[in-house]
C-alpha positions as a Markdown table, in Angstrom:
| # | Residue | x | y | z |
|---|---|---|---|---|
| 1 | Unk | 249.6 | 9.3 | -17.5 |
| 2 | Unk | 248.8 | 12.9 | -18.1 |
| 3 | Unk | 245.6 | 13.9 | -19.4 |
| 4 | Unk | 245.5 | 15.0 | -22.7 |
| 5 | Unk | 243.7 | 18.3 | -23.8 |
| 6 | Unk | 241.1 | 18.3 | -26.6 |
| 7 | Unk | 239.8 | 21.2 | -27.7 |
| 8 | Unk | 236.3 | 21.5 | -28.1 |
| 9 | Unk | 235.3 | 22.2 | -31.7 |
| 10 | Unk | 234.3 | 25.9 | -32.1 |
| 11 | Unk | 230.9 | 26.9 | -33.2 |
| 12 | Unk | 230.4 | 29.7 | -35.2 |
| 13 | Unk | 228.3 | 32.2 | -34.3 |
| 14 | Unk | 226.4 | 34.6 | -37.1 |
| 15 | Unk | 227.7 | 38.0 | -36.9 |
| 16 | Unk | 225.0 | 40.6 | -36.4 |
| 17 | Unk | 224.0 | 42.5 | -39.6 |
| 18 | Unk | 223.8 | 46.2 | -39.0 |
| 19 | Unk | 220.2 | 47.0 | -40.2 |
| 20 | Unk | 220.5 | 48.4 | -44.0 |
| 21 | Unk | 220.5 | 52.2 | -44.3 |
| 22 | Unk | 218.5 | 51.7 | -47.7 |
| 23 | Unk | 215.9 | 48.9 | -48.9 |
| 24 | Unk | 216.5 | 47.1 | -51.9 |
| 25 | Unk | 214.2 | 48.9 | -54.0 |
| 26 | Unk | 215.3 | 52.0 | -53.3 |
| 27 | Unk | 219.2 | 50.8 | -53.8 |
| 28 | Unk | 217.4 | 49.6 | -57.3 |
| 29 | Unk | 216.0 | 53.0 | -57.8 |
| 30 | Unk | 219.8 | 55.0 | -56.7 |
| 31 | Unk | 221.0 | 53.0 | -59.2 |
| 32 | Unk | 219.2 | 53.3 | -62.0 |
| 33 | Unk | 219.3 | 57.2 | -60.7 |
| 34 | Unk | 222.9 | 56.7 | -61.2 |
| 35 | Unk | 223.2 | 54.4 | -64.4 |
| 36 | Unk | 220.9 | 57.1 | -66.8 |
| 37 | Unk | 222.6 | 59.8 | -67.1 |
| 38 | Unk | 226.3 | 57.1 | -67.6 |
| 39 | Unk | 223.8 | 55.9 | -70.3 |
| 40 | Unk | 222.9 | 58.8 | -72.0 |
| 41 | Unk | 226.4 | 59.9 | -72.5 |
| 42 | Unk | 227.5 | 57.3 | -74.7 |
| 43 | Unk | 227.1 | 58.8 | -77.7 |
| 44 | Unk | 230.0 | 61.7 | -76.9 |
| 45 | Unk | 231.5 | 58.7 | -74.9 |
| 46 | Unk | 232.6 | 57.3 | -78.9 |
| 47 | Unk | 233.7 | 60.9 | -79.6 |
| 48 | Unk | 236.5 | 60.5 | -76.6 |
| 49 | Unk | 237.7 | 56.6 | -76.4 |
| 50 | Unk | 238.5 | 54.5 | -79.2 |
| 51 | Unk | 236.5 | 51.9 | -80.8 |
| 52 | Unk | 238.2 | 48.9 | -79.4 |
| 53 | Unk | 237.1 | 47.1 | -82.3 |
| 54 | Unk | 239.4 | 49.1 | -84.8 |
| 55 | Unk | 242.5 | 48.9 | -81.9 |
| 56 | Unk | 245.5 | 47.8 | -83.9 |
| 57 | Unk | 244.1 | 48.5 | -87.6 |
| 58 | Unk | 245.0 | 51.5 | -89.7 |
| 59 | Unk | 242.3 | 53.3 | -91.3 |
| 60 | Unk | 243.7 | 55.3 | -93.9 |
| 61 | Unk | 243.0 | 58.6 | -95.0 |
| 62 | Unk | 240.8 | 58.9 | -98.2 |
| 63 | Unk | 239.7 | 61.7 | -100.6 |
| 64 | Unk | 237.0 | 60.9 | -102.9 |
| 65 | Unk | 235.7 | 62.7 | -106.2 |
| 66 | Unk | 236.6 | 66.0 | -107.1 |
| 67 | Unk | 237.9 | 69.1 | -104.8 |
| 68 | Unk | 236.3 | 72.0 | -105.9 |
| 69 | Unk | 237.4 | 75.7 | -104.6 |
| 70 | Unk | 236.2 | 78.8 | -104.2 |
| 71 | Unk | 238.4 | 80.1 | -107.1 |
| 72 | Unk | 237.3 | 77.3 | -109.5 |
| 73 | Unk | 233.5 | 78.4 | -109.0 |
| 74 | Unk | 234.4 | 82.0 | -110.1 |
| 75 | Unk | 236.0 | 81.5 | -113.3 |
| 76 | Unk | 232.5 | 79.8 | -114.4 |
| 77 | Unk | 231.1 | 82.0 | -116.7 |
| 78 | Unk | 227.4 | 81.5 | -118.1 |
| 79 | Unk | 227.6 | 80.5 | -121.7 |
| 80 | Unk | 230.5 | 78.8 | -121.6 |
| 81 | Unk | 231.0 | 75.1 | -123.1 |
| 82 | Unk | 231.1 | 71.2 | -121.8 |
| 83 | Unk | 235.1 | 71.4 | -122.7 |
| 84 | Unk | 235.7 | 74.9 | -120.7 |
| 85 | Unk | 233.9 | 73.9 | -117.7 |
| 86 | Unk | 235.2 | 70.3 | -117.9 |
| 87 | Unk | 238.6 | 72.3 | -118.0 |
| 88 | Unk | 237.9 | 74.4 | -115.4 |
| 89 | Unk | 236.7 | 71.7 | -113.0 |
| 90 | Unk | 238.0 | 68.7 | -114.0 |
| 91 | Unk | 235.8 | 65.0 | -115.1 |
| 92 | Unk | 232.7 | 65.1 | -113.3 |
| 93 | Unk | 232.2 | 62.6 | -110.8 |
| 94 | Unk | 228.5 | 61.7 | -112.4 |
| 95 | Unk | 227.0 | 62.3 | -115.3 |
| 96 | Unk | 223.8 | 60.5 | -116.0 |
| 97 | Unk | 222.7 | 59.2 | -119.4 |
| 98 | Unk | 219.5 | 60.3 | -118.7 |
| 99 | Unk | 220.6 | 64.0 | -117.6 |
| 100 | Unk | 223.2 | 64.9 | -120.2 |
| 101 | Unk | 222.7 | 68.3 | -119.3 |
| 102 | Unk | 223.4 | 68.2 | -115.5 |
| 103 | Unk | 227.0 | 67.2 | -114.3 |
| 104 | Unk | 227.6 | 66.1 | -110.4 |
| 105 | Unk | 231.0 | 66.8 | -108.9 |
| 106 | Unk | 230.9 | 65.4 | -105.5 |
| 107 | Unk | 233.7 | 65.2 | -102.7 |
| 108 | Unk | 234.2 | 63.4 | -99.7 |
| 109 | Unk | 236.7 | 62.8 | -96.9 |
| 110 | Unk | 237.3 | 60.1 | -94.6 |
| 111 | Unk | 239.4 | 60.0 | -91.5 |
| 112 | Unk | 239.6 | 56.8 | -89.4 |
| 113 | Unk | 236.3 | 55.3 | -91.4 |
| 114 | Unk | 234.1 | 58.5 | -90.4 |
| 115 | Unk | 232.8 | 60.8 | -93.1 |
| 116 | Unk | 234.5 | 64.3 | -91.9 |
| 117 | Unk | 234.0 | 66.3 | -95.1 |
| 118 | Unk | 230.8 | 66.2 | -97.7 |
| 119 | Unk | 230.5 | 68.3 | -100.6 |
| 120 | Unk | 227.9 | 68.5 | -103.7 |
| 121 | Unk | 228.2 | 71.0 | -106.4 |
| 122 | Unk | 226.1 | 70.5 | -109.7 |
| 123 | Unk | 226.7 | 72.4 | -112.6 |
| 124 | Unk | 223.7 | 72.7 | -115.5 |
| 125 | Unk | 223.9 | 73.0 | -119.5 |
| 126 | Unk | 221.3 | 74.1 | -121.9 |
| 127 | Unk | 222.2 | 73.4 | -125.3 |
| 128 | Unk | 225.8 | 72.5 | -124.5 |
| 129 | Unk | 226.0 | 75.5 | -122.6 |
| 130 | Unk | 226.5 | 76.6 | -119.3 |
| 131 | Unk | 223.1 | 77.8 | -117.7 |
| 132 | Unk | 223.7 | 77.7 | -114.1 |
| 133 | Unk | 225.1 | 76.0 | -110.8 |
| 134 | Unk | 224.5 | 75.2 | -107.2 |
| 135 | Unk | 225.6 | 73.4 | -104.3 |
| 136 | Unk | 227.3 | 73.4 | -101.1 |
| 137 | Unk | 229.4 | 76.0 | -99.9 |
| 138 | Unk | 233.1 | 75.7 | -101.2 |
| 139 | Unk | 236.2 | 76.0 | -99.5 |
| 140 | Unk | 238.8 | 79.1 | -100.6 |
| 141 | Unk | 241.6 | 78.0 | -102.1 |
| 142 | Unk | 245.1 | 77.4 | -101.1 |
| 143 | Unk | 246.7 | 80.3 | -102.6 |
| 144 | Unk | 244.0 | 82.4 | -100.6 |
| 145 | Unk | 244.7 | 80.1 | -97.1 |
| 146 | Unk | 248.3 | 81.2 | -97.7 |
| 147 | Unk | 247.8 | 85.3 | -98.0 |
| 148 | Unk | 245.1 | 84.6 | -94.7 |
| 149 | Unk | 248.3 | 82.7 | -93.2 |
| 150 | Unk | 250.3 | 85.5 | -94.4 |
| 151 | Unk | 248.9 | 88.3 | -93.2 |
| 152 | Unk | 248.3 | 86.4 | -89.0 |
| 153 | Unk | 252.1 | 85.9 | -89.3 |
| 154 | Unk | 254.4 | 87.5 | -87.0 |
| 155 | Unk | 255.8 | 91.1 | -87.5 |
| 156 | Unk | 258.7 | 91.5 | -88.7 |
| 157 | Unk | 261.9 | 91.5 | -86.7 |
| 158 | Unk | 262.8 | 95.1 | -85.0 |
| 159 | Unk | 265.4 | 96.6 | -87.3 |
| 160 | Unk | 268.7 | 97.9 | -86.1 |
| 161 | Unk | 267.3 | 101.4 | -85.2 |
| 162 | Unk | 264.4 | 100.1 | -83.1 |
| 163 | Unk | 264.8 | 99.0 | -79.8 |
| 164 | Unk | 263.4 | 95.2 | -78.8 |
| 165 | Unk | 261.7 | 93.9 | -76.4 |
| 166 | Unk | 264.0 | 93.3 | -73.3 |
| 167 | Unk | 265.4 | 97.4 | -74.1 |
| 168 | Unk | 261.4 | 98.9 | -74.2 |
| 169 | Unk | 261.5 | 96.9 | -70.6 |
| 170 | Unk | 264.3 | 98.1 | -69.4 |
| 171 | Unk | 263.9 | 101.7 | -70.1 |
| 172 | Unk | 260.7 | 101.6 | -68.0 |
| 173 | Unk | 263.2 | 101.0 | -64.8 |
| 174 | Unk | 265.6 | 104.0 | -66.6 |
| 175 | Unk | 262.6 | 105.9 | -66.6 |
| 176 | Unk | 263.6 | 107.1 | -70.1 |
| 177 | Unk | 261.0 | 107.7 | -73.1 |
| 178 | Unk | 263.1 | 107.8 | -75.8 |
């Protein structure tokens, strides 16, 4: 008969720890060292990432009340009536029963559910005339966006009597200076 082999169960034996570098309150204290400033940043942190609540649903974009310009403001004249200013610039938004002789045009945009744009601009009568106004500063209008757009544009195209681009570099090397 042979002898059978049994193994003798093995025992495990707890590994030495290497002592910690750090104690636990300090770890506590790197951490919070760490986890602060992370904190702090969260408010430009929803300027960067997406709300992940609003994932998936459009927001659209939304102009409320009356869009007032530059020009507009200028054609006011003081002395002039309910009708001419109402044609001037547009329904008012508000106009309180109890103030019939203040008018509120007010404008706002939304992008995404955020307010982006906010604009007041109140315009006074006295005696159903225009007395004054006041209120945020207005935009210019798009005739005048389009003459600023005009004028950054690019120059014209060289005509046929002036030399381009790739020519002015090439004359360098021809060491003409025509």
């Amino acid at each position: 008969m042979r002898p059978s082999i049994i193994a003798a169960p093995v025992r495990s034996v707890p590994l030495p720890v290497p002592s910690a570098k750090f104690s636990r309150s300090s770890r506590l204290a790197i951490a919070i060292v760490v986890a602060l400033p992370l904190l702090a940043a969260c408010s430009t942190w929803r300027d960067y990432v997406p709300d992940v609540r609003r994932l998936g649903v459009y927001k659209l974009d939304i102009n409320q009340g009356n869009y007032i310009t530059q020009d507009m403001v200028d054609k006011l004249k003081e002395g002039q009536s309910k009708q001419q200013v109402r044609l001037i610039l547009g329904t008012p938004l508000l106009v309180s029963a109890f103030r019939d002789n203040r008018w509120d045009y007010v404008y706002e945009y939304t992008r995404q559910g955020r307010v982006i744009e906010q604009r007041k601009f109140f315009v006074y009568f006295a005696d159903d005339k225009l007395a004054r106004w006041e209120g945020d500063e207005l935009p210019v209008s798009a005739a005048q966006l389009n003459r600023i757009a005009a004028d950054r544009a690019l120059a014209p195209e060289p005509g046929a009597g002036e030399k381009g681009a790739w020519e002015r570099f090439l004359d360098i090397f021809r060491g003409s200076n025509r």
